[in-house]
C-alpha positions as CSV (number, residue, x, y, z in Angstrom):
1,X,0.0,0.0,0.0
2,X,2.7,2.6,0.6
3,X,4.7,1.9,-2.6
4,X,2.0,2.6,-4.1
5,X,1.3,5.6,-2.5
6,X,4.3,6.9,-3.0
7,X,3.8,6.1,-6.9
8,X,0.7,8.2,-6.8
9,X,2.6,10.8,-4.8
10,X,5.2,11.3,-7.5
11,X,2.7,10.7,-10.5
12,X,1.6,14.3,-9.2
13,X,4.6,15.6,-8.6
14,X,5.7,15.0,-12.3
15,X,2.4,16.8,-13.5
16,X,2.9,19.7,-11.2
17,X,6.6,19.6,-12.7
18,X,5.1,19.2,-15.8
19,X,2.6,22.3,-15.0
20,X,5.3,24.7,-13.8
21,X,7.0,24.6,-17.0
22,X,4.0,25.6,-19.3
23,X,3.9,28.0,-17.2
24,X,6.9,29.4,-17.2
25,X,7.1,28.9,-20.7
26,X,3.6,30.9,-21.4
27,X,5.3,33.7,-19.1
28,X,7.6,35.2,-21.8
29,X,9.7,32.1,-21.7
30,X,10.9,32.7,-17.9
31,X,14.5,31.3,-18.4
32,X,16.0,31.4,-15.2
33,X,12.7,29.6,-13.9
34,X,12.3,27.2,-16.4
35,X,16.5,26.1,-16.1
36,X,15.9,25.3,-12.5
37,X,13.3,22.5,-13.7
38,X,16.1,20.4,-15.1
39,X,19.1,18.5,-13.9
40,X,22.6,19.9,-14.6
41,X,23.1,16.9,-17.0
42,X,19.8,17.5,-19.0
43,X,19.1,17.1,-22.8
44,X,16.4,19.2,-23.9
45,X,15.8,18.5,-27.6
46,X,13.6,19.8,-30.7
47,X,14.1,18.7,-34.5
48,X,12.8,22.2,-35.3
49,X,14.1,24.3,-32.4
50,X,17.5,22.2,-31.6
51,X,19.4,20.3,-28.9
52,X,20.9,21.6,-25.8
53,X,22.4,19.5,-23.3
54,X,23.2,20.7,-19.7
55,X,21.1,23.4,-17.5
56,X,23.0,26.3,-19.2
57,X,22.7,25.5,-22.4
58,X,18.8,24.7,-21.4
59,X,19.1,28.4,-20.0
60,X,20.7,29.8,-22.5
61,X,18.4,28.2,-25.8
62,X,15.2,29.8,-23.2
63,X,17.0,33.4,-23.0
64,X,15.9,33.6,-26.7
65,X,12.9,31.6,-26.8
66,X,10.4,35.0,-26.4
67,X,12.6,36.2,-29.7
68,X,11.1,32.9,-31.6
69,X,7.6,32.7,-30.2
70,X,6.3,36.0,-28.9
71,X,3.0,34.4,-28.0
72,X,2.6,30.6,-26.7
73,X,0.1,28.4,-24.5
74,X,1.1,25.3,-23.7
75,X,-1.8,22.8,-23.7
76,X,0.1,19.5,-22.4
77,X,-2.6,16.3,-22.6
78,X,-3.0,12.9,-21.9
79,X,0.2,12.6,-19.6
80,X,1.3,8.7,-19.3
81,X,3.5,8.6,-16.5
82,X,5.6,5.8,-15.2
83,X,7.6,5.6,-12.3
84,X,10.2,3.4,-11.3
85,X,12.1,4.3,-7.9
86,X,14.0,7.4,-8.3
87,X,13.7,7.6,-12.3
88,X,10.3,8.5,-14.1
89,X,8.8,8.5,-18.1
90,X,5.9,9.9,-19.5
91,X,4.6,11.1,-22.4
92,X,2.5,13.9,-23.1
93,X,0.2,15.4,-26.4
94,X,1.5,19.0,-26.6
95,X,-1.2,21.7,-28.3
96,X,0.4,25.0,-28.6
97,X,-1.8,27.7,-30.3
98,X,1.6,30.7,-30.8
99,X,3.0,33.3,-32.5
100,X,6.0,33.3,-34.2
101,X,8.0,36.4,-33.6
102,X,9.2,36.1,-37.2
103,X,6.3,37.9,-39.6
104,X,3.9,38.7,-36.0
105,X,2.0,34.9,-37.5
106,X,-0.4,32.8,-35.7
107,X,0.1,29.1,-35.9
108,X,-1.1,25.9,-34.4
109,X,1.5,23.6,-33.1
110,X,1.3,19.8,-31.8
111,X,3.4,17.6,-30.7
112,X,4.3,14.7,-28.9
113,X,6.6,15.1,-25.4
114,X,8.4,12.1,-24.5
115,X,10.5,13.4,-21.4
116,X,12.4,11.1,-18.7
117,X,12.8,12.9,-14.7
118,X,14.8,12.2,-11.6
119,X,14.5,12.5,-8.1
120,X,17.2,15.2,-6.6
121,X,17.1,16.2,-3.4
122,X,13.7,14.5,-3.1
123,X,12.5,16.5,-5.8
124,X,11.6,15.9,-9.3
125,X,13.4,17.5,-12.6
126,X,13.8,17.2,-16.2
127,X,16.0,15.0,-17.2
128,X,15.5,14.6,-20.9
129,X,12.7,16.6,-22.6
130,X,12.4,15.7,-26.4
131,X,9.7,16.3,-28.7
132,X,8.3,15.4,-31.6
133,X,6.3,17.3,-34.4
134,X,2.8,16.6,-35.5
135,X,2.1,19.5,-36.9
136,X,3.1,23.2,-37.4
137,X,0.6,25.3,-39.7
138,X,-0.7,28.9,-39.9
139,X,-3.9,30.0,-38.1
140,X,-5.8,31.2,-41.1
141,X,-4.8,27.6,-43.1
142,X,-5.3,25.3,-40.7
143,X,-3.8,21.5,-40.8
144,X,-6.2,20.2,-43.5
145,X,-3.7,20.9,-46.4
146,X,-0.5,20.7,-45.0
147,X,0.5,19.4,-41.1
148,X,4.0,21.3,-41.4
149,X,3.9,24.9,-42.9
């Protein structure tokens, strides 16, 4: 009964993790705050947006991140979290209605979020964070065409 307790205790946690960082992403991309969500060793990776392995290079990729979206709202759905000890795994649906600084355009962006965490300190963080694109298409065009515009 305890362990798995303990395995609903940290399934929230990991939302909650999971929580914080949309929000500190949908607050002007909050770098400092968001960096602190991640281990020092962390990979946080993007085919479209790059890979950046190691809090400061997380840090530093989120110090420009209000440059490349000046609008975002992270919808993450359908979390599947799996713990084992001191090491976690999920996956998550990512719906982010944005705009991209680039040309002041609205777009629709999904994705799928498969990320890995660890326990420090009794806390959880980050550990790997990649995503992967379903689709990234202007507002006014929608997905019907095209999924990637």
């Amino acid at each position: 009964m305890e362990r798995r307790l303990q395995a609903l205790e940290d399934a929230e946690a990991i939302r909650n993790l999971k929580a914080r960082y949309a929000a500190l992403c949908d607050n002007n991309y909050d770098a400092d705050g968001i960096a602190t969500l991640f281990t020092e060793d962390a990979l946080w990776e993007s085919p479209a947006l790059g890979r950046f392995e190691g809090r400061e290079a997380i840090r530093g990729f989120f110090r420009g991140a209000s440059g490349i979206f000046s609008f975002a709202i992270h919808y993450s759905l359908n979390g599947h979290i799996e713990v084992e000890g001191d090491t976690a795994r999920a996956r998550w649906y990512l719906f982010m209605p944005c705009t991209v600084a680039a040309g002041n355009r609205a777009m629709w962006r999904a994705g799928i979020d498969h990320e890995t965490y660890a326990r420090v300190d009794g806390a959880w963080m980050f550990r790997h964070k990649r995503s992967e694109p379903l689709m990234s298409v202007p507002f006014e065009t929608g997905w019907a065409t095209t999924r990637f515009a």
